[in-house]
N, C-alpha and C positions, 0 to 999 in steps of 0.2 A: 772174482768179485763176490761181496758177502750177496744173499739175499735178504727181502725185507718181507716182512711178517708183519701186520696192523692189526687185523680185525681180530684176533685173540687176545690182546691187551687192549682193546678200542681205543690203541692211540692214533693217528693223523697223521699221517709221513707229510715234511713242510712242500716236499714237491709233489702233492697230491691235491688238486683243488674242485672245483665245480669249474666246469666248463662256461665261456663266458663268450656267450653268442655274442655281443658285440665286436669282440676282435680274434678267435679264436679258431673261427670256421675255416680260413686258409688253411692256415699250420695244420687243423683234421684231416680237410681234405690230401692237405699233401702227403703227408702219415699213411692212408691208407690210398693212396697211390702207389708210394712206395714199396708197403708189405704186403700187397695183394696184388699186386701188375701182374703176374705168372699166372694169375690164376682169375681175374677180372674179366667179367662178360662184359657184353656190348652195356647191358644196364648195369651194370655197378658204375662202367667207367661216365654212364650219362648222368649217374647217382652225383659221381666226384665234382661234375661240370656244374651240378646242378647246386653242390652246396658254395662253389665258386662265385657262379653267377648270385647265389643267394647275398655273400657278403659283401657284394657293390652294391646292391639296392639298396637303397638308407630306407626307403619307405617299407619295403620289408624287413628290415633287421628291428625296426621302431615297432611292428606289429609281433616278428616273431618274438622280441624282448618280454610281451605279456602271453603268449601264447604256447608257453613251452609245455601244457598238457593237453594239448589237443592236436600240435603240428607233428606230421610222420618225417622231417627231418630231424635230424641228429642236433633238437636243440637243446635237451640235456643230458648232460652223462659229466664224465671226469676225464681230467686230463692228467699226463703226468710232464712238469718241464723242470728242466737243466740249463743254467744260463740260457734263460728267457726263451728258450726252445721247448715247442712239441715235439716230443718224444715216445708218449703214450698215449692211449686213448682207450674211453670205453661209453660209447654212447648209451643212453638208457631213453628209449621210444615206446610211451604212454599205449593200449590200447584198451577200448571198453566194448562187451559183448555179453548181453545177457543180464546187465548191469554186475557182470564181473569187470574188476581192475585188474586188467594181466600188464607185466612188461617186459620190453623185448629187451635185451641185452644185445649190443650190434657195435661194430667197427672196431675189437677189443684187437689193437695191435698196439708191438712195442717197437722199435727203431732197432732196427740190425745192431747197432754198435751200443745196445744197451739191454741186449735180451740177458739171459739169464740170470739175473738179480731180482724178478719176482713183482717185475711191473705189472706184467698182464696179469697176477692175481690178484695184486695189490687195488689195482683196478676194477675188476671184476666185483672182489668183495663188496667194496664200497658201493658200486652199484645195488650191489643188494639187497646193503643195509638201505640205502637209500630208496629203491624201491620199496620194503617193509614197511621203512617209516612212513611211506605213503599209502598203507594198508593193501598192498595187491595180494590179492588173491593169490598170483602165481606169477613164476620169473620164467621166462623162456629166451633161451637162443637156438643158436646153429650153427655146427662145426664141419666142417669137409670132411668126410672118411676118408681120408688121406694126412690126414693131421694127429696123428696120433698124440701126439705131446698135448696139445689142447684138450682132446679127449678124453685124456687123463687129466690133466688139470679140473676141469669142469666136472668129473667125477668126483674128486677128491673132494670138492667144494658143495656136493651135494646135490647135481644135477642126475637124471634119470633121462635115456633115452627112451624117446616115444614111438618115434616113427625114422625113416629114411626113407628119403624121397630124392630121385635121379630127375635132373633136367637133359628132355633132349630137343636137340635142333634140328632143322632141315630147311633148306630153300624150298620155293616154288617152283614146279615146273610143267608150260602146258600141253608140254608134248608127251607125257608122260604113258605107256601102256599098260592100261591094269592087266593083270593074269587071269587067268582060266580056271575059276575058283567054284564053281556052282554055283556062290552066294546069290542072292538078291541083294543089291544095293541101292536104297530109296531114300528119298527123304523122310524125317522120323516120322510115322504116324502117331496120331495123337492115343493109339490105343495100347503104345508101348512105354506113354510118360511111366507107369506107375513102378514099372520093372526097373526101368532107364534110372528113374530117383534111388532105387531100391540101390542099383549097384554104385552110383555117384557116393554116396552114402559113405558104401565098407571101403571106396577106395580112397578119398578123402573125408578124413571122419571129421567127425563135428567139433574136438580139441583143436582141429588146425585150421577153423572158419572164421578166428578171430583176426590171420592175419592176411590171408588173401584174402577177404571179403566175399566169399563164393556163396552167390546168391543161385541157390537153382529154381528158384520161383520165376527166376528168369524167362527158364527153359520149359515152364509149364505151357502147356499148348491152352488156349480160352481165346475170344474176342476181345476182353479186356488187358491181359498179358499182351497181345496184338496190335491192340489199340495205343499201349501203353508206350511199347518199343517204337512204334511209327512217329510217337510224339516225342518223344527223346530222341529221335535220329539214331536207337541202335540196331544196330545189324547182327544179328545172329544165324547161322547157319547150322544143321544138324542133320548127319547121316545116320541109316540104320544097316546094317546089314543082318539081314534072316535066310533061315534054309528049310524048305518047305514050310514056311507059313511061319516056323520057330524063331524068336530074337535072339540075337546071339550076340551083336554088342555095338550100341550107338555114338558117336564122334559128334563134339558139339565145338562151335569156334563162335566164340566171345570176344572179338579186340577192345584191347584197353589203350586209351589215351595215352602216350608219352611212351610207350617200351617199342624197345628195337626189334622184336616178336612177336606175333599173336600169341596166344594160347589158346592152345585145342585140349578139350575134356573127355576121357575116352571114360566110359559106362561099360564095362564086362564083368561078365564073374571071373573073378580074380584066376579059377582053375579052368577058365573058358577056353575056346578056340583061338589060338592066339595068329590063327590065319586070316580070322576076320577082322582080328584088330590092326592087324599090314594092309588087308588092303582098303580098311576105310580112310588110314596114314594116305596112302597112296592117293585114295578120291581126293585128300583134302589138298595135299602138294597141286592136283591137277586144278582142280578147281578152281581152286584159291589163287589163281597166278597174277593177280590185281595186286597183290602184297608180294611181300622180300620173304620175309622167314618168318616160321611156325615153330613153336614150342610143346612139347610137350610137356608135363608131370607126372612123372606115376612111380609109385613102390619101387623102391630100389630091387633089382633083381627079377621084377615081376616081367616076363615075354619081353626078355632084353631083346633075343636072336628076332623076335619077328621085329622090333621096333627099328632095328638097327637093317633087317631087310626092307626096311618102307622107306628106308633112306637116313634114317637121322641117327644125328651121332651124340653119342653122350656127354653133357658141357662136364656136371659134377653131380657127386652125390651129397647130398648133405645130411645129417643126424640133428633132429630135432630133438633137444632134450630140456626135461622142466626142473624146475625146483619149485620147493611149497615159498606162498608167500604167508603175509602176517598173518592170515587167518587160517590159513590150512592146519 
C-alpha cells in the first residue's frame, strides 16, 4: 500500500477528521483495545471501560461536548475512518502548569489491517498542528521502549527524549519477613522533610509534574498540612530508613482515587544504597496489606535488582519525549 504524507503540503487527507465525542468514543475505545491488549495494565483497560461507560451517559456527553479543554479523557484528538469505521486514532489531552499549555499526545493507534500506509503519522502530525494552533507551549507523549518503530517515528517528527521511567508492581503481603539489614526503619521524622524533598526532586523532575499531578507539599510534615489531610480524608503514610543516625532513603504512599494500584514514592540518592530501598519496598507490601497492589515509578534502570528483590515485577518502560510548541 502507497503511504500518505499531509502535513508538508498542508493538505487534509478526506479520512482524517476531528474526533466527534458525541458518537465516536466506542469505535476509540475499541481501537485501543485492540492495539494495546498485549501490553494494557489494569488501568488502561479501566481507562477503556471508562471511556465506554462515558458514551452512554447523555448527561455526560452534553457536558463533555463544551468541555473538551479542561477534561483528561480523550475528548479531542483525530480519528482516521474507512467505510464508516475507526480505524485510527490519536487523541490530544489539554494540560496547564505554571500557566504553561502543554499537551499530551495519547492513544495514537492504527488498526492491524491498516498499518503501514502512515496513519499513525498522519495522525500524530495533525495533532500537532493542532495543538500549535492552540499555542502550547510543548507537545509531549509516551512510547514503550519496546516499540521501536514508534520511536523512530516520533523522532523523525521532532520529538526528544526526556526521561524513561519503568512501572513496577507488587501485591500486599502480611506475612511478610523483613531481613537482617542494620537499618533503622521508622516513620519519616519531620527532620528529614528537607533532604526527603531534596531527592523527590532529581528523581521526579519538575518537566514531568504537569502530568502526574505530584504535589509534595503533601508530604510536608506542619499542623496545618495535618490538619489539612484529616479534612480531606487523605491518608498518607511514610517510611524512612537510616543507619546510625544517617538518612538513606524514605518511601511515601499516596492512594489516588480510581487506579487499580496505589503508588508508593521512593526519596533516595539515585547512587544511594539501594538495600535500603528493598527493604522499605518490603515495609510497605507488609504494612500496607488493607489494599491489593502497590506501584512503583522510578528511572528506568535505576536499583532494578533491589526493586525486583522487594518483590515487584516490572509492568513497562516508557520514554517520555517533547516536542517545542508554538512558542518555543
Amino acid at each position: 500500500m502507497t503511504s500518505i504524507t499531509l502535513q508538508s503540503r498542508g493538505e487534509i487527507h478526506p479520512n482524517l477528521r476531528p474526533l466527534n465525542i458525541l458518537r465516536d468514543l466506542p469505535g476509540v475505545a475499541d481501537l485501543v483495545e485492540l492495539c494495546f491488549s498485549n501490553t494494557m495494565d489494569n488501568d488502561g483497560r479501566a481507562y477503556v471501560k471508562q471511556m465506554r461507560d462515558a458514551s452512554r451517559d447523555s448527561y455526560f456527553m452534553s457536558w463533555a461536548n463544551k468541555m473538551t479543554e479542561t477534561a483528561s479523557l480523550p475528548l479531542s484528538g483525530f480519528v482516521w475512518e474507512e467505510n464508516g469505521r475507526i480505524v485510527g486514532n490519536a487523541s490530544l489531552i489539554p494540560f496547564k502548569r505554571n500557566k504553561q499549555k502543554i499537551y499530551l499526545i495519547a492513544n495514537v493507534a492504527a488498526h492491524p489491517d491498516y498499518r503501514r500506509r502512515g496513519i499513525a503519522r498522519a495522525l500524530t502530525e495533525r495533532a500537532m498542528q493542532n495543538a500549535r494552533q492552540k499555542k502550547a507551549d510543548s507537545i509531549w507523549l509516551h512510547v514503550r521502549d519496546d516499540n521501536p518503530g514508534a520511536i523512530k517515528l516520533y523522532s523523525d517528527l521532532g520529538f526528544v527524549e526526556r526521561v524513561r521511567r519503568t512501572t513496577w508492581q507488587a501485591h500486599t503481603d502480611p506475612l511478610l519477613l523483613q531481613p537482617e539489614t542494620g537499618f533503622d526503619v521508622t516513620a519519616r521524622h519531620p527532620r528529614f522533610w528537607l533532604q526527603q524533598r531534596e531527592w523527590l526532586q532529581r528523581l521526579y523532575p519538575d518537566e514531568l509534574l504537569w502530568h502526574r499531578n505530584w504535589d509534595w507539599k503533601s508530604l510536608e510534615p506542619g499542623l496545618w498540612n495535618w490538619l489539612y489531610r484529616l479534612f480531606v480524608e487523605a491518608e498518607i503514610r511514610q517510611w524512612a530508613a537510616s543507619k546510625n543516625g544517617t538518612l538513606l532513603a524514605v518511601l511515601s504512599w499516596m492512594p489516588i482515587g480510581g487506579r487499580y494500584a496505589d503508588p508508593l514514592w521512593m526519596a533516595m540518592n539515585p547512587d544511594g544504597n539501594a538495600t535500603a530501598l528493598k527493604v522499605l519496598l518490603l515495609t510497605a507490601r507488609k504494612e500496607l496489606s488493607h489494599r491489593r497492589y502497590l506501584t512503583l515509578e522510578y528511572p528506568a534502570g535505576n536499583a532494578a535488582e533491589a526493586i525486583q528483590s522487594a518483590g515487584f515485577s516490572a509492568q513497562r518502560t516508557l520514554i517520555w519525549m517533547q516536542a517545542p510548541g508554538a512558542t518555543s
